[in-house]
C-alpha positions in Angstrom: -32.8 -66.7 35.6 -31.5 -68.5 38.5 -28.6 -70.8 38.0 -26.9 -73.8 39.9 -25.1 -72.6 42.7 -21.6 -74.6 42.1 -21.7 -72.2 39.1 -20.6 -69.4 42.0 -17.3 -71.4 42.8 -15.6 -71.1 39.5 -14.4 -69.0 36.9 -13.3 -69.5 33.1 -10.5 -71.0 32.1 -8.1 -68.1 33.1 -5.6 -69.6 30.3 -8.0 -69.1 27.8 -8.7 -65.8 28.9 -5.3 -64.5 28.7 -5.5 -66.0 25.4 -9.2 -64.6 24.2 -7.8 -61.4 26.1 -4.6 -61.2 23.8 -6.2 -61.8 20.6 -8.6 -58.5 21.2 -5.8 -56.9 21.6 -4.1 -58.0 18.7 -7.3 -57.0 16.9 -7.3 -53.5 18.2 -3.9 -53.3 16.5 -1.5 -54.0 19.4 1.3 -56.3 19.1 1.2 -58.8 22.0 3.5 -61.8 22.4 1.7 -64.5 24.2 3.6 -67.0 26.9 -0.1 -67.8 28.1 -1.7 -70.7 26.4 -0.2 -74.3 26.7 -0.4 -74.8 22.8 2.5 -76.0 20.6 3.6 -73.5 18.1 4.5 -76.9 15.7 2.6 -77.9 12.9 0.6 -81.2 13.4 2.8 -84.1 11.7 2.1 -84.5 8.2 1.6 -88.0 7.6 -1.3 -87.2 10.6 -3.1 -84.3 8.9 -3.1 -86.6 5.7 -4.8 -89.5 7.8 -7.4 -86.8 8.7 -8.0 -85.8 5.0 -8.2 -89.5 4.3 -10.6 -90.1 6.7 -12.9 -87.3 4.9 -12.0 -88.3 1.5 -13.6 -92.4 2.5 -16.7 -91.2 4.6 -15.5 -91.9 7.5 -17.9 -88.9 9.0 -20.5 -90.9 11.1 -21.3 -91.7 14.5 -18.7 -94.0 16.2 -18.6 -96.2 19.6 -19.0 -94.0 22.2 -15.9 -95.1 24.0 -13.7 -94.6 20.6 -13.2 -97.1 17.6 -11.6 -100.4 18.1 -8.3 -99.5 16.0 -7.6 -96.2 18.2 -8.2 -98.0 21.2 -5.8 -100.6 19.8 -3.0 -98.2 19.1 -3.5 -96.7 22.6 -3.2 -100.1 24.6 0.1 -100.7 22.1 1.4 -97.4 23.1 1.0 -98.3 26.7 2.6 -101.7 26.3 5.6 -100.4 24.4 6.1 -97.1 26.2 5.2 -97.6 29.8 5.2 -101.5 30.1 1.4 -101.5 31.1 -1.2 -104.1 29.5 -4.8 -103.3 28.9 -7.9 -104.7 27.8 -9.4 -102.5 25.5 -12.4 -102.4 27.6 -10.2 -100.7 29.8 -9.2 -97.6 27.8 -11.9 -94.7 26.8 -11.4 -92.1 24.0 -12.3 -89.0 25.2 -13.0 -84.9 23.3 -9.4 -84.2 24.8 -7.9 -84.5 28.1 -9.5 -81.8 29.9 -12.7 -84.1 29.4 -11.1 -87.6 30.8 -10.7 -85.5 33.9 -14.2 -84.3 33.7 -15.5 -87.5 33.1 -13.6 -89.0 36.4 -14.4 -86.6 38.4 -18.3 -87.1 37.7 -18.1 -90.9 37.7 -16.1 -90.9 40.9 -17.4 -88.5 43.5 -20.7 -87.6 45.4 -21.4 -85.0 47.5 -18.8 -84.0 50.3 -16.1 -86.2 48.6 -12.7 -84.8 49.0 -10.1 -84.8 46.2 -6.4 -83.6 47.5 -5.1 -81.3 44.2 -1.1 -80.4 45.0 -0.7 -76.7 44.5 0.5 -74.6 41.8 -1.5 -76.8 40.2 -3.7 -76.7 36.2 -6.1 -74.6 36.8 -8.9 -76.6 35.8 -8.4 -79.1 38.4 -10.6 -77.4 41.2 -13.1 -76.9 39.1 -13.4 -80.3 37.6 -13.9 -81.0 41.5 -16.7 -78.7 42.6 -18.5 -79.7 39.3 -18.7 -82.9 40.1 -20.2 -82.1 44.0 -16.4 -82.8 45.3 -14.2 -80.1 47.6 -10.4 -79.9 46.2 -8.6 -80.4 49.2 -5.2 -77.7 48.2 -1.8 -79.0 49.7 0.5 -76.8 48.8 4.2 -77.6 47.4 7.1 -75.5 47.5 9.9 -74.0 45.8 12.6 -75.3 47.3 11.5 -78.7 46.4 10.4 -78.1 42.8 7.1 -77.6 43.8 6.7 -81.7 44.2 4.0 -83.0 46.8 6.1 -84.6 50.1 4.5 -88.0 51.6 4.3 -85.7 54.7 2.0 -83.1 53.8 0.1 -86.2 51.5 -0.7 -88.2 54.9 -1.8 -85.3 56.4 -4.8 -84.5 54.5 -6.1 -88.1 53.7 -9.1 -88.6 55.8 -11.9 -90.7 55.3 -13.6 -88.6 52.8 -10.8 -88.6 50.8 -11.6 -90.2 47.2 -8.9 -89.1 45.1 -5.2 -87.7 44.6 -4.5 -85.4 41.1 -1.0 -85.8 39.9 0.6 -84.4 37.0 3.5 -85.1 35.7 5.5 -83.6 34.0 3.7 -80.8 35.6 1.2 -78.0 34.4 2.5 -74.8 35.2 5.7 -75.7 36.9 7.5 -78.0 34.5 8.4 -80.4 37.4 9.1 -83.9 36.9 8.4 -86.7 39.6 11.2 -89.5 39.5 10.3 -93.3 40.2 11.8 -92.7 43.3 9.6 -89.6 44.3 6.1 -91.4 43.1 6.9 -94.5 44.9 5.6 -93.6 48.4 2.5 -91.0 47.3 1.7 -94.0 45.1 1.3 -96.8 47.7 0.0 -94.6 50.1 -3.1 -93.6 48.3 -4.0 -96.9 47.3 -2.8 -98.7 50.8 -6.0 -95.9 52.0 -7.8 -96.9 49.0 -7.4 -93.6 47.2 -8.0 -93.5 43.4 -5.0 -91.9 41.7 -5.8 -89.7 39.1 -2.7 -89.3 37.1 -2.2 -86.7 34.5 0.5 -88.0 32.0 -0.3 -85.4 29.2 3.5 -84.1 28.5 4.9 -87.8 29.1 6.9 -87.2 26.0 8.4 -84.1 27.1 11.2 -85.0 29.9 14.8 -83.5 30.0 18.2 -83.4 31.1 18.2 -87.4 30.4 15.3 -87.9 32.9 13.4 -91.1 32.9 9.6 -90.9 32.2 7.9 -93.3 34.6 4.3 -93.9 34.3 2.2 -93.9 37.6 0.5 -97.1 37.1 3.9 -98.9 36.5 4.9 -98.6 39.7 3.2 -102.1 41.3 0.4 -103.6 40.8 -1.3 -102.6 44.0 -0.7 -99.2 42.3 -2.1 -100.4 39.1 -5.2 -101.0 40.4 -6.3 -97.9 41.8 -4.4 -95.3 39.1 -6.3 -94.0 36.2 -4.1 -92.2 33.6 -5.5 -89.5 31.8 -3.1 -88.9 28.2 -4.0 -87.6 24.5 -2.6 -86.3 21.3 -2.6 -83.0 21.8 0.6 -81.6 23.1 3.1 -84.4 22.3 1.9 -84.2 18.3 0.9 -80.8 18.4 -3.0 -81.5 17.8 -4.5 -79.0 20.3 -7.3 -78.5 18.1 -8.1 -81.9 17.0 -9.6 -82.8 21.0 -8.7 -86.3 21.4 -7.9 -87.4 24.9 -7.6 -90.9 26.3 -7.1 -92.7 29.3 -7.1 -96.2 30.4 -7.8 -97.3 34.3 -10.6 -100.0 36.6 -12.7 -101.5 34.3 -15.9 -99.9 36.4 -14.6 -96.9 36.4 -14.2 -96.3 32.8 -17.6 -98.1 32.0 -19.2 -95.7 34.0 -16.7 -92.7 32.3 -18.2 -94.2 28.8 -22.1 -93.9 30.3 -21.9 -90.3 31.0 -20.5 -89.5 27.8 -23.0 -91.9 26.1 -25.0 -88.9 27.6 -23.2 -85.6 27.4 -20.7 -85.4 24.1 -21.4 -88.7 22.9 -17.9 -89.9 20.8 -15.3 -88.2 20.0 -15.0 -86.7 16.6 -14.6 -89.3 13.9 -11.6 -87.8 11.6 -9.7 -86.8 14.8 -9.7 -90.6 15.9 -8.3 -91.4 13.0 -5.8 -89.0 12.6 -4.5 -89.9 16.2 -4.1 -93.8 15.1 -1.5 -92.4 12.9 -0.2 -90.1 16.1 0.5 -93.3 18.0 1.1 -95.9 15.4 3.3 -94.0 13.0 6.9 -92.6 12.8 7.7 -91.0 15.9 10.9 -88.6 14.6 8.7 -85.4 14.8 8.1 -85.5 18.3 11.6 -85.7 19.2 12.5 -82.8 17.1 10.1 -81.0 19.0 11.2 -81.9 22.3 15.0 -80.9 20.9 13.3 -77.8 20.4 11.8 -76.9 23.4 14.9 -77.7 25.7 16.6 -75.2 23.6 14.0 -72.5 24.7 14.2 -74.1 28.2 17.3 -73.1 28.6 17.0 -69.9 26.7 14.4 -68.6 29.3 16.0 -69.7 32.6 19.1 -67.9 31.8 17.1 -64.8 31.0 14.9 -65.3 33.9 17.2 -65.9 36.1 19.2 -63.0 35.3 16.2 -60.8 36.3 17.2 -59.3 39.7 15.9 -60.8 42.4 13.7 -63.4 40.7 14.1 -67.3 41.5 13.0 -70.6 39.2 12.8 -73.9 39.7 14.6 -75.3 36.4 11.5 -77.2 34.4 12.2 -80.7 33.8 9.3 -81.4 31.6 6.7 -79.7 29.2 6.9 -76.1 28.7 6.5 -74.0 31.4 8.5 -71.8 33.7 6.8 -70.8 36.7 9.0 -68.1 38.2 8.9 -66.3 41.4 8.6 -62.2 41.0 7.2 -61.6 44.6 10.1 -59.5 45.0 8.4 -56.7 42.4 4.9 -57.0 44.8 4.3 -53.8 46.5 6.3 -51.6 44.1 4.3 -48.6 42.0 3.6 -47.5 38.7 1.9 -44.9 37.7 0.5 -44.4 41.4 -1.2 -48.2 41.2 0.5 -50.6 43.4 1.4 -54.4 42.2 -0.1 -56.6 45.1 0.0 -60.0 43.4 0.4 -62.0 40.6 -3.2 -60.6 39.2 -1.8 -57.1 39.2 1.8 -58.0 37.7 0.3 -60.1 34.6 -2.3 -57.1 34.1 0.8 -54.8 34.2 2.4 -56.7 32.3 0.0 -57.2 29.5 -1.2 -53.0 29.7 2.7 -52.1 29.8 4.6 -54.9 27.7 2.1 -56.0 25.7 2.8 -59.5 26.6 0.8 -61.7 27.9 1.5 -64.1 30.8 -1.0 -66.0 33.2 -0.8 -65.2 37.0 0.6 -66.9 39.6 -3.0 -67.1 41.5 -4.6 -69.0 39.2 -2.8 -72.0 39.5 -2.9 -71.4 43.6 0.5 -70.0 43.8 0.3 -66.2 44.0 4.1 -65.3 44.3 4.5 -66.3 40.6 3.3 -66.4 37.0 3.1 -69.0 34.4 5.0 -68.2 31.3 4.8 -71.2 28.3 7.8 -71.4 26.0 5.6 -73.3 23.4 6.2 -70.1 21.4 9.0 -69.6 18.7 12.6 -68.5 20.1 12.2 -65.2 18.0 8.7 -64.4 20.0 11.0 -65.8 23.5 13.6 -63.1 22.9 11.6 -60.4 22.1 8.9 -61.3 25.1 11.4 -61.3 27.7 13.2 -58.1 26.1 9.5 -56.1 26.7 9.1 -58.1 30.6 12.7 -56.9 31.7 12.0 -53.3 30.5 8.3 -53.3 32.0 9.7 -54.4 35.2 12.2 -51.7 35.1 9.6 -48.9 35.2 8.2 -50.5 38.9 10.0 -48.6 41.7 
């Protein structure tokens, strides 16, 4: 059978890979720790699990508006109002089967053939793809260490061009943990929309920001802004509701009427308990998600003193979410066994094989001198994970 040739340009999600890869493992009786997948080890909040089981217990099991129902859409303009200071009509906000499909769903509204769409590198790995699906070219600008892996106005200008549609940001970032301040958003902000370039901006880890860092929404910035900036958030990582798939994001009235006709035609709505169960996410007591966020500084910290106690092996600290994206280039070109290490392809598989621990490379995310490692694990699985990586990397010479 012949298939569609944009099918040739991507791959699987290599996140879920690692993690499908790990559980056959685990299956065949190995015991593999797992920094791969970007998944909360929490349990969803209880009084949200309880709105899901009431909304079982009462029916509500049907069909709903494509676009989400009216009381979820209402909690998710209240959340913008009181957390970011943005006002929207609900005719401006779409409920979506999690955030990976809001930025699905822009990407096919948005471009045509030969559009370009500038994606800041390391960046989440489903961003290219979202672009090629759609008929798009990712435009790759890469970042760098030194500055925590945050796109410069410079290297911005430089590859805007007239076929330029859109600019991907996300933060707090996906794998790097890197947070953009007010100040640093400013000028990629009104420069993409001074050129007339939609800003797709990924605020999935919002609530996860450290070290007494401000938060500052995208749109916020000025109205000019406002106007051509789409913000893609959800439920699942701040509440720990992975599984539940609700995403949401709110933007240009046309934009997300055309977002809500192509899934009117693909997915239709998003699943009816999960809606509910996310009114309670936003509307309800909010203590939980701080206690996670307490939580996940504490393995912050944990891991940067480990990692960076690794000889020769450099980190940007993570501001936000929970990832550490450090720098092992150093161990490239060493041996084991007679194979050589060339990349970050070859150090995760080593890793995995050797340590029995599973990490995501570098290369998937566009930067190849690293890997991705998520601390949204317990500190017990932390400890023991980076015990196994320091003595696997010992037995490279």
């Amino acid at each position: 059978m012949k298939l569609c040739d944009k099918l040739q340009n991507i791959q699987p999600s290599p996140t879920l890979a690692v993690n499908a890869k790990a559980a056959e493992l685990r299956a065949q009786g190995a015991d593999i720790i797992s920094f791969g997948v970007g998944e909360p080890d929490f349990d969803t909040p209880a009084h949200v699990r309880q709105a899901g089981i009431d909304a079982i217990n009462q029916g509500f099991t049907r069909y709903t508006p494509v676009d989400g129902i009216p009381e979820l859409k209402k909690a998710i303009a209240d959340k913008f109002k009181r957390d970011n200071g943005l006002d929207y009509a609900l005719d401006e906000i779409i409920v979506n089967c999690g955030g990976k499909h809001s930025g699905y769903l822009v990407m096919q509204a948005l471009l045509n053939p030969g559009d370009e769409v500038i994606v800041p590198a390391p960046y989440w790995v489903s961003y290219p793809p979202m672009v090629i699906l759609a008929g798009g070219t990712p435009v790759i600008v890469p970042t760098r260490e030194e500055d925590e892996f945050k796109l410069n106005p410079a290297d911005l200008k430089a590859a805007i061009n007239s076929k330029t549609r859109a600019l991907i940001l996300n933060s707090p970032s996906n794998p790097t943990g890197s947070v953009y301040t007010a100040e640093e958003l400013k000028p990629l902000a009104e420069m993409c929309a001074e050129a007339g370039v939609l800003i797709v901006s990924d605020e999935i880890y919002e609530c996860m920001v450290f070290d007494g860092l401000k938060f500052t929404a995208t749109a916020s910035l000025s109205e000019k802004v406002f106007q051509h900036t789409v913000t893609l958030n959800g439920v699942s990582k701040t509440y720990a509701m992975t599984g539940w798939r609700i995403g949401y994001m709110a933007g240009p009235k046309d934009l997300i009427k055309a977002c809500n006709k192509i899934q009117s035609q693909s997915t239709s709505n998003p699943c009816s308990i999960s809606q509910k169960a996310a009114v309670a996410a936003l509307s309800g007591p909010q203590d939980e998600v701080g206690r996670m966020c307490a939580e996940f500084v504490k393995r912050r910290d944990y891991i940067m003193e480990r990692l960076l106690a690794i000889p020769q092996v450099t980190c940007p600290r993570p501001r936000g979410a929970f990832y550490a994206m450090p720098n092992f280039s150093a161990y490239f070109g060493k041996k084991v066994g007679g194979k050589v290490i060339n990349g970050s392809v070859d150090l995760s598989g080593f890793l995995l094989e050797e340590g029995h621990i599973a990490t995501v490379a570098g290369a998937a995310f566009g930067e190849d001198t690293c890997i991705r490692l998520s601390f949204a694990t317990s500190m017990e699985k932390i400890t023991e994970g980076l015990n196994r990586l320091e003595a696997a990397l010992k037995k490279l010479s």
